[in-house]
N, C-alpha and C positions, 0 to 999 in steps of 0.2 A: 226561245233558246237560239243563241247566235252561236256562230264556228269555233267562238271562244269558250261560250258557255254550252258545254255538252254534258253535264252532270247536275243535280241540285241533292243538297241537305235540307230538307224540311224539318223543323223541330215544332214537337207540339204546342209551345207557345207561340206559334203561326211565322216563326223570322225563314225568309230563303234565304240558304248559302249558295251562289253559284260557284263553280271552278270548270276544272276543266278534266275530262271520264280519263282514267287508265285502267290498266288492270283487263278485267271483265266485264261488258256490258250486262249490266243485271239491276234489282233492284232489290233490296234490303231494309229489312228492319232491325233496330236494334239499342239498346241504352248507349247514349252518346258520352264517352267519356274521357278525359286529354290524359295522356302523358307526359313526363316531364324527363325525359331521358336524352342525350343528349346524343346518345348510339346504340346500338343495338335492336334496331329495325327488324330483323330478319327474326330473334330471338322471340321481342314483343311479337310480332303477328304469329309465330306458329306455339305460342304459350296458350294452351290451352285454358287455361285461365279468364280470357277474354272471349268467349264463346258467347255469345249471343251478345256482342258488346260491336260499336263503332268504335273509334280509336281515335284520338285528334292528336296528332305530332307538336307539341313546344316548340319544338329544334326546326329551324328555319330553312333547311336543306336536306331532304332525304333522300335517300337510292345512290350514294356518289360511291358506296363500296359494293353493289350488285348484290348478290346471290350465290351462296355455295351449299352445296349438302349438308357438309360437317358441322353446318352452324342450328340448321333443326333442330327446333327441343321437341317435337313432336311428327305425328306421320305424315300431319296436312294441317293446312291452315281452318281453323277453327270460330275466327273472329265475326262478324258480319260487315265490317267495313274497315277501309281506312283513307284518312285525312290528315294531306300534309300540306304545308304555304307553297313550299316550291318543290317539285320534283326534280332532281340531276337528270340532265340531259346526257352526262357521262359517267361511265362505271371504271374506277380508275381502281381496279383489284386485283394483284397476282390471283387469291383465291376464288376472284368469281368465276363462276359457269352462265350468268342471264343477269338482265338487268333485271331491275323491280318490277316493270310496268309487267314484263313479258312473263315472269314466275306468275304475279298475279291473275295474268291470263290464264296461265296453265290452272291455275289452283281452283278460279271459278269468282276468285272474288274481286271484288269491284273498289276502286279508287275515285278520289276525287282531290286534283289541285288547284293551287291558285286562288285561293278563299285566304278570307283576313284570321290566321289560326288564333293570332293575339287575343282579335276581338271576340272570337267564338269560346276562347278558353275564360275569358273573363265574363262571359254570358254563363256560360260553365260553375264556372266557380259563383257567382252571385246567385244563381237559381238552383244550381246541385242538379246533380243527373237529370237529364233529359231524354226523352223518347223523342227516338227521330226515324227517319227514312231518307237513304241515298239509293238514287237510282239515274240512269243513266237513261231509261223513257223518256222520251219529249211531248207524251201523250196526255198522260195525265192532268187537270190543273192544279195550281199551285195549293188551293181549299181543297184538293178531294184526298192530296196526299196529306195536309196539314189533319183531315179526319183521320186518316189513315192512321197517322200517329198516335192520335187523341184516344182513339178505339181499342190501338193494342192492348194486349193487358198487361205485358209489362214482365220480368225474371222475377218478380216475388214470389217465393213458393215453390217455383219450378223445379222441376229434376233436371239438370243438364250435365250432372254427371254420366248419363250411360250412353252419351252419344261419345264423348271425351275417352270414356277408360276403356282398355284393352278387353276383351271378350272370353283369354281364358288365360289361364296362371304361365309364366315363361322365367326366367334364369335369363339374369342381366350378364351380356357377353358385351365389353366396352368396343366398337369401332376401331381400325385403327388410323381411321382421322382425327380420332383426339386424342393422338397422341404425342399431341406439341402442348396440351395443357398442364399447366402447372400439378403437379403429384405430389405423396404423402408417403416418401419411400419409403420413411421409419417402421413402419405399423407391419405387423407377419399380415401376411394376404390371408384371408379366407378365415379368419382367428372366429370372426362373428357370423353368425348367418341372421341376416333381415329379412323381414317379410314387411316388403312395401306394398300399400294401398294404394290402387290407383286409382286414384279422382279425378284423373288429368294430369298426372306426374311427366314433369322436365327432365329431357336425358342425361341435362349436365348437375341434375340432383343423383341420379342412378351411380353416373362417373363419379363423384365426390363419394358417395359410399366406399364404391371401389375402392376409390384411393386411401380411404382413410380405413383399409384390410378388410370391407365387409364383403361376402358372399348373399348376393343381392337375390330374392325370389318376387318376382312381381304378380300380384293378384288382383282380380278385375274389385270394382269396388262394391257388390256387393254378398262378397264373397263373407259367410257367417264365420263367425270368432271360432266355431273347434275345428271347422278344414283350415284354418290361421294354424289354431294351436297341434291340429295333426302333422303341422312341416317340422315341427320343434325348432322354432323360432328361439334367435338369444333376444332377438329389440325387432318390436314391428314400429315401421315408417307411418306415420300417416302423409299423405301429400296436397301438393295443391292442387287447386280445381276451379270448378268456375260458378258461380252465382251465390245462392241463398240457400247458408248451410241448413235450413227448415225443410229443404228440401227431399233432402236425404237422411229420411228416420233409419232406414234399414243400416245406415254406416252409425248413425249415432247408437245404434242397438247392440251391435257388433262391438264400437269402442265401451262400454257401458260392461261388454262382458269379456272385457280383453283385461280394463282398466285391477290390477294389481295381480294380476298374476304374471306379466312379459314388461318388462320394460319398450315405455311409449315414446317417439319423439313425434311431435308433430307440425308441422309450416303452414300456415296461409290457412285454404278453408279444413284441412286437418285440425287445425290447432281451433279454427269454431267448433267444428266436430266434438271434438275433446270437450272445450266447453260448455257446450249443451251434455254432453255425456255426464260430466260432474255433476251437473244440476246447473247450470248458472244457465243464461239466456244471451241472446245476438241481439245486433240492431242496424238499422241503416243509417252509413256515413251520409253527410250532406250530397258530398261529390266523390268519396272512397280516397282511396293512395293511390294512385299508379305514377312509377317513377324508379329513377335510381337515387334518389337525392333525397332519401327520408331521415330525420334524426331520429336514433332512439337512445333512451339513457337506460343502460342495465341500472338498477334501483342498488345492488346488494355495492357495487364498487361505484356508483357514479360515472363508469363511463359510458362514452359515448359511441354509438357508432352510426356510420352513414348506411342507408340500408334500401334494399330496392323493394319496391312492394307493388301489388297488384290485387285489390281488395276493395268490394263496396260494403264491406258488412264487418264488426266487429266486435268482439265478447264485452259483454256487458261487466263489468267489474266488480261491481256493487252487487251484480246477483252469483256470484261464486261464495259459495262453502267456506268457512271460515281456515279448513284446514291446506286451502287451494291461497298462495303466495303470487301476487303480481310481482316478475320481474321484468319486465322493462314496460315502460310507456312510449308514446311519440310526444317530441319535446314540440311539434306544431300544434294538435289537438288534446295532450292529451289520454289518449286511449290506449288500452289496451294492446301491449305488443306482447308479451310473451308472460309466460305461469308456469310454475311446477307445484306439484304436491309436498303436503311437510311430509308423510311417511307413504306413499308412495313411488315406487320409479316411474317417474313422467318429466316433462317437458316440451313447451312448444314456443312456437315464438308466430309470430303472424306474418310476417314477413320473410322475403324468399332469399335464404344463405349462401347460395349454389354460383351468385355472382353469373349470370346468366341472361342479360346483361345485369352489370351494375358491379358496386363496389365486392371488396373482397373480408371485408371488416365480420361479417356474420361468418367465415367460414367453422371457424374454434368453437363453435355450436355440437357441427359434427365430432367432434374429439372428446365434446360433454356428453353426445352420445354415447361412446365407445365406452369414455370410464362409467356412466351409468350403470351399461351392460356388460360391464368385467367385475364391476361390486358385486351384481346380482348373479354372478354367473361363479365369482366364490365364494357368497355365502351358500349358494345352493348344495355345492361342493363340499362346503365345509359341513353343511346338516348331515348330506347325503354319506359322510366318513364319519359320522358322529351318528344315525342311526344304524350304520354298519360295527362299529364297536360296540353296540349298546347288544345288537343282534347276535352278535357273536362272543358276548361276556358270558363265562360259566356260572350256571344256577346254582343258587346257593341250598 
């Protein structure tokens, strides 16, 4: 290890990445997986989503807008690495507070630059997810960590939701650092009350509730369906999260006893949730989604939209219920992105709306929520004046 080379990537098909340490001197394991975002740095690492994951940056230049508060989608960073070609040497941002290297120091996690990201993401993509180890030891050798990796056993299966989600129920209060973000001023505030899931839920999914008039209750995830149904929920959230929705029977159990009596929306590993919950089954992507640049075609109008996503695992299609509707695919593989029910209130999509980073195209999602849960909230309504005339007609 030279002055240049102070960090390595080891992947278990035995290749060294050398670059160069930022961040946190540590060493890590983790599924090595690229993204293809072209900003939104700060967004992707505290996305709770990537939790036991390495991260490899597409975009050629990282760290040139720093670090600020208001852009956290979660308490801390979550990730197990990250990997970028070149790091900014300058932070050129009214909004920052620290560059990247120095956040990352604070946060505990560890960096590695100056590696060929090209050639790693095309390693990537030709092999599909890899188990690797970056660390910043110059002790170990090059075969002890390449076992290292080989030995792991890898996010199949794993529970990594209860490190990720909140620990007891809270009332989403929006910040008011977001409040230069685009708003939904039409909608009466507070009309709907949500009960979101937290599996690792993003705070600019929380904010978009808001905006679009919902009174938000957040609950850890695995909190059982009648303390759900004790809030008197209008529409519970399911959210995103991190790994292998097998992992988490206790939430599949939960949506299984939610599914038709509240209207459901669900994103990302929610929307596997859901899936398994119906009866259908998941499966692993070669290399998954992660990106702001996904195509997907809603099936019912043909359109299209650009869509960010963060995903190794997706609903098997062919194994859902015949009364469960694919509405949207990915126009690269494919798969599965979003299902509603024919007589059911549900809906989910796989992919993350909330524009967080990424495009803004999936927001009108959230507004299919609201009318969902304004149907169900007057026919409820309408039963509910229709068993009360029934209760109060004179006996004949």
């Amino acid at each position: 290890m030279t002055l240049e080379h102070t960090a390595r990537l080891v992947l278990e098909d035995g290749s060294i990445w050398w670059g160069t340490a930022f961040g946190a001197g540590a060493t890590r394991l983790g599924e090595v997986v690229f993204n293809t975002s072209m900003t939104g740095y700060q967004e992707i690492l505290t996305d709770p989503s990537y939790a036991g994951q390495i991260v490899v940056m597409t975009a050629p230049q990282i760290g040139n807008t720093g670090i600020n508060p208001a852009d956290d989608e979660a308490r801390e960073i979550f990730l197990s690495g990250f990997v970028v070609r070149e790091l900014s040497g300058q932070v050129s941002n009214w909004r920052a507070h620290s560059s990247l290297s120095a956040w990352l120091a604070e946060q505990g996690c560890v960096g590695i630059s100056g590696l060929d990201t090209r050639a790693l993401t095309r390693r990537l993509r030709d092999s599909g997810t890899l188990k690797g180890i970056l660390t910043t030891d110059p002790t170990p050798s090059d075969q002890d960590l390449v076992q290292q990796a080989r030995g792991w056993a890898g996010l199949d299966g794993v529970d990594l939701v209860q490190a990720v989600s909140c620990d007891a129920p809270y009332k989403w209060a929006a910040p008011s650092e977001s409040a230069w973000e685009f708003a939904t001023p039409t909608v009466e505030a507070g009309r709907f009350h949500v009960v979101a899931y937290d599996f690792g839920i993003k705070r600019n999914i929380l904010r978009r509730l808001a905006a679009h008039g919902c009174r938000v209750t957040v609950v850890p995830a695995a909190t059982p369906a009648n303390d759900v149904l004790a809030l008197h929920p209008d529409g519970v959230f399911l959210s995103n999260g991190p790994g292998d929705p097998a992992g988490v029977p206790y939430a599949v159990e939960a949506v299984q006893a939610l599914l038709g009596r509240v209207p459901l929306f669900g994103i990302c590993l929610g929307h596997q949730i859901l899936g398994l919950a119906l009866g259908g089954q998941t499966y692993r992507l070669k290399f998954g989604h992660h990106g702001g640049n996904q195509p997907v075609q809603h099936l019912p109008t043909g359109r299209v939209e650009i869509s960010a996503h963060n995903h190794n695992f997706a609903v098997d299609a062919a194994t859902l219920p015949p009364d469960v509707e694919v509405t949207h695919v990915n126009l690269n593989d494919r798969c599965c992105e979003g299902m509603r029910h024919n007589s059911l209130p549900m809906l989910s999509i796989q992919y993350h709306p909330e524009a967080a980073p990424g495009p803004h195209d999936a927001d009108p999602l959230f507004a299919e929520f609201i009318t969902l849960m304004a149907a169900e909230k007057h026919a409820s309504s309408q039963a509910n004046a229709g068993n009360e005339v029934q209760h109060n007609a004179p006996a004949n």
